[in-house]
C-alpha positions in Angstrom: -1.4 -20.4 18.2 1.7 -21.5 19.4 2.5 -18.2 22.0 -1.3 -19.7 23.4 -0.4 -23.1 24.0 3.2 -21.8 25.7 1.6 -19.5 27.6 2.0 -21.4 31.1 5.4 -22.4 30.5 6.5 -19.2 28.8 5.1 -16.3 31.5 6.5 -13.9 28.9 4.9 -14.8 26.4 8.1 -15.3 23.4 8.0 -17.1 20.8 11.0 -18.7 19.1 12.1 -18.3 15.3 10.8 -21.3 14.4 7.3 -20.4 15.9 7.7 -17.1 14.5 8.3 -18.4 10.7 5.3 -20.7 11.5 3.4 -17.9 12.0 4.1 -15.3 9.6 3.4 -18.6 7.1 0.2 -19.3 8.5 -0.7 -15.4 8.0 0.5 -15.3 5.0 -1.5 -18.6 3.6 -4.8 -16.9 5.4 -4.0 -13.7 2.9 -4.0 -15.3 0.0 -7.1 -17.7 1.0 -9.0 -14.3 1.5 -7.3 -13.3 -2.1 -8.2 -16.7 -3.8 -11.7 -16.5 -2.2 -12.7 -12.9 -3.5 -11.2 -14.1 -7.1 -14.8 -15.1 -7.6 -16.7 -12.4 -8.0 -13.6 -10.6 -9.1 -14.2 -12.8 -12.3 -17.8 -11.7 -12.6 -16.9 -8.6 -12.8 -14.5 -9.2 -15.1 -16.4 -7.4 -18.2 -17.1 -3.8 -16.8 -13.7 -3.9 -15.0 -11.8 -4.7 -18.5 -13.9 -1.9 -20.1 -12.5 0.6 -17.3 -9.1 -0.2 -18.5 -9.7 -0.8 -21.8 -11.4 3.1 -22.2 -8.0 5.2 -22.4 -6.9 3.2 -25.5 -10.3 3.7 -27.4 -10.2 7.2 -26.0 -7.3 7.3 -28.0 -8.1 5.9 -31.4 -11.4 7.6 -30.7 -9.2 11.4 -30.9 -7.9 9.6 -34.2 -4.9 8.2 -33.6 -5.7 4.1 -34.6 -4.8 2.3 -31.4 -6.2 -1.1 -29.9 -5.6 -3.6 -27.7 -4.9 -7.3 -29.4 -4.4 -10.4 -27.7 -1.7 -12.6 -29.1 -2.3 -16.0 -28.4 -5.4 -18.4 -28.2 -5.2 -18.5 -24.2 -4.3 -14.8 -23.9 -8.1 -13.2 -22.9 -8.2 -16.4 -20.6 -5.0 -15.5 -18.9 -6.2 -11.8 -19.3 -9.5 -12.4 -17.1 -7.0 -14.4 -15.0 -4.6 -12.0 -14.3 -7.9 -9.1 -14.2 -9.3 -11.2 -11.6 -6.6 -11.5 -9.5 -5.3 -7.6 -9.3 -9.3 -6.8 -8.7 -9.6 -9.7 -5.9 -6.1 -8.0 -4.3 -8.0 -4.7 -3.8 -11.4 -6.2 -2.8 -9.7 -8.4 0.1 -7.3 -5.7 1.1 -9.2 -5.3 4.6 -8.6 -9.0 5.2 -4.8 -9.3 3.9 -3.7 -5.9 6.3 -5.7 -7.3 9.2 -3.6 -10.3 8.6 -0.3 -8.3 8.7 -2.0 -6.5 11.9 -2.4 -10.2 13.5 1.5 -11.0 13.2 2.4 -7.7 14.6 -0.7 -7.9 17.2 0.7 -10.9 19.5 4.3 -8.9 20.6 2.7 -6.0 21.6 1.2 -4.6 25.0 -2.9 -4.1 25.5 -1.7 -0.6 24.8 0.0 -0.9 21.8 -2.7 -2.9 20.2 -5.5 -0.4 20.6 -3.0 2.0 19.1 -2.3 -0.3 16.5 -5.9 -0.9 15.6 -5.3 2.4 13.6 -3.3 1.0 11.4 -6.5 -1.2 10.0 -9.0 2.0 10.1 -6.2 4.0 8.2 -4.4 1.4 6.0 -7.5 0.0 3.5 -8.6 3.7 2.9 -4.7 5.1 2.2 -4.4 2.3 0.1 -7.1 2.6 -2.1 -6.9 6.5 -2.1 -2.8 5.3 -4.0 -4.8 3.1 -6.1 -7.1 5.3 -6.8 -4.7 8.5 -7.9 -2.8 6.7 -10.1 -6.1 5.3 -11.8 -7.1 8.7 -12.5 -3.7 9.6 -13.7 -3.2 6.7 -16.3 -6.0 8.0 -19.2 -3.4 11.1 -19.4 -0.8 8.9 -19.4 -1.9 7.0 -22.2 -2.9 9.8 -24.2 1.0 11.3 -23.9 3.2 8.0 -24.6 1.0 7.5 -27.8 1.6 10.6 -28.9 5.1 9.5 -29.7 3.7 6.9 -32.1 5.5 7.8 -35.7 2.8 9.3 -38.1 1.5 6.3 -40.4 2.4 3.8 -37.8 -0.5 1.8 -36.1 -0.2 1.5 -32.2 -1.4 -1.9 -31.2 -0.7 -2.8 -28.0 -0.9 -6.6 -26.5 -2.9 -6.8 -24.4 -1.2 -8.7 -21.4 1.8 -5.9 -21.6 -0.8 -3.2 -21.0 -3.1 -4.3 -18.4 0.5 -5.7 -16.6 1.5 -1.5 -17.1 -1.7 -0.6 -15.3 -1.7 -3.5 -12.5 2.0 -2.7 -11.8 1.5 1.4 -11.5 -1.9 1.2 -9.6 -0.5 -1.2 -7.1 2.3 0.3 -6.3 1.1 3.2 -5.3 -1.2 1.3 -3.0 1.2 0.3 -1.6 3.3 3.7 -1.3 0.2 5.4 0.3 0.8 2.8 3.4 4.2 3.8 4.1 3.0 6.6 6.6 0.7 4.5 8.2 3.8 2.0 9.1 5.6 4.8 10.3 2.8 5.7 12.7 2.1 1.9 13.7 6.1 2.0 14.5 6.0 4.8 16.7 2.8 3.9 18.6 4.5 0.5 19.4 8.0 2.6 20.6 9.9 1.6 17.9 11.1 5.0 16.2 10.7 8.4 17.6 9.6 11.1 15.7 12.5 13.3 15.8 14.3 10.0 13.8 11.6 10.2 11.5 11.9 14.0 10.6 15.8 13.7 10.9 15.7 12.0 7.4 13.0 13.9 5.8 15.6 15.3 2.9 16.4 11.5 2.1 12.5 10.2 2.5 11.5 13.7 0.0 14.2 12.4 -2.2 12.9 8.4 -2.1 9.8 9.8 -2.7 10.4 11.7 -5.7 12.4 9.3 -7.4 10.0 6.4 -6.5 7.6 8.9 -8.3 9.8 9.3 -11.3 10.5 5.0 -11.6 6.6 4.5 -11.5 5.3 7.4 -12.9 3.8 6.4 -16.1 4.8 9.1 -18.4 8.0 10.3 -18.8 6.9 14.5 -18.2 8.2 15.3 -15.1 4.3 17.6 -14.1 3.0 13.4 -13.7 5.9 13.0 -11.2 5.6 16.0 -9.4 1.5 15.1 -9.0 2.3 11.6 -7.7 4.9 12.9 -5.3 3.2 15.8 -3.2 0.5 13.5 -1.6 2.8 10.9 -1.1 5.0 13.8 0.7 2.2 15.3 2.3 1.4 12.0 4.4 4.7 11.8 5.1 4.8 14.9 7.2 1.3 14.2 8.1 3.0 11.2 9.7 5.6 13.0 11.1 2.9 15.4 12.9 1.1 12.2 14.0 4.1 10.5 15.8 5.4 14.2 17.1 2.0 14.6 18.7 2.0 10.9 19.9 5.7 11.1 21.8 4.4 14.8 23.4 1.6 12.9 25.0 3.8 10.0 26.2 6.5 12.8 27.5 3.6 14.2 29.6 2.5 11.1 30.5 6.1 10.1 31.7 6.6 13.1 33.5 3.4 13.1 35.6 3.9 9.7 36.5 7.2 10.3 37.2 6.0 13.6 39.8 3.5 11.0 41.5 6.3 8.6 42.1 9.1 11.0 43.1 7.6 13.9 44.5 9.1 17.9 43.3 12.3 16.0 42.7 11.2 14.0 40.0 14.2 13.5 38.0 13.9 15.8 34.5 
């Protein structure tokens, strides 16, 4: 790595832009290696992972309203398995893709900062699958309610591309949502935001929150958007009490150095 190989020239240890860039492209590359590599059995799974998103549809012709999915094209269930494969091989390599985000991060901080910010891996691959895994759990509902506004008579065939893209789009990004916290705390371990900056905007984050909840909620009832929004919420404030926790201990820690150093006089 290129802060290794400058490391006798460059006491400090900084890296330039260019080197920086370099880097970040080389993590990013490793990602999607770790992506492309777990594509394979991603595509042997294939059939009992299309069922899984396939059964809120026949759960709804089965309650007798006709609905299916169709595929348009003669290539669309190859591009299906394709694009099933990939969204599947994102959540199986997710430890490998956020250690790589870790690994950029890693080489700017102190010894102390990166055993801190080892939490960000045990934390970040569970909060990110628990997102996944709430809005998966929310989507048969979701299903069941939109086609409910299918006119009487009317058939609701669906392509199949535009569905599963629906699914892949809702369940990732609330992945994805479920690690904002965890960057919060990862940002104050390292001393980069305080957590009285964090609660300051807690009326703005509740807000982003909520409407974040409302623009990928699947169904247009407002109960789905309240659902998504109080656990995204709750880690929020769980992060808060995280990083308020953290900057107590480093107060304390200041404070008693600073006793050692300057005596009864220490400066407040």
């Amino acid at each position: 790595m290129a802060l290794r190989k400058r490391r006798k020239d460059n006491p400090e240890a900084r890296m330039r832009l260019v080197d920086h860039l370099r880097e970040l492209r080389r993590r990013v590359l490793l990602a999607l290696v770790g992506i492309a590599v777990m594509t394979v059995p991603s595509w042997l799974l294939y059939e009992p992972v299309f069922d899984a998103l396939q059964a809120p549809v026949l759960a709804v012709d089965d309650a007798g309203l006709t609905a299916a999915l169709t595929f348009t094209t003669p290539a669309a269930a190859f591009d299906m398995q394709i694009r099933v494969s990939l969204w599947l091989a994102t959540f199986l390599a997710s430890p490998w893709w956020l250690y790589q985000l870790w690994a950029f991060i890693a080489p700017g901080l102190t010894p102390r900062e990166k055993r801190r910010s080892v939490l960000f891996l045990v934390a970040a691959v569970p909060l990110f699958l628990a997102g996944a895994l709430l809005a998966w759990l929310v989507l048969p509902n979701a299903i069941r309610v939109l086609t409910q506004f299918t006119p009487e008579g009317a058939l609701n065939y669906m392509p199949a591309t535009d569905y599963v893209r629906f699914v892949m789009r809702v369940v990732l990004a609330f992945g994805l949502a479920f690690l904002v916290p965890v960057v919060m705390v990862l940002l104050n371990a390292i001393g980069l935001v305080h957590s009285r900056t964090l609660l300051a905007g807690w009326r703005w984050a509740v807000l982003l929150i909520f409407v974040f909840a409302g623009i990928a909620s699947p169904t247009p009832d407002p109960w789905t958007m309240i659902a998504l929004a109080i656990p995204i919420c709750g880690l929020y404030f769980a992060a808060v009490g995280i990083a308020a926790a953290h900057d107590r201990r480093v107060a304390r820690r200041e404070a008693a150095r600073d006793a050692e150093l300057f005596g009864p006089e220490a400066p407040a």
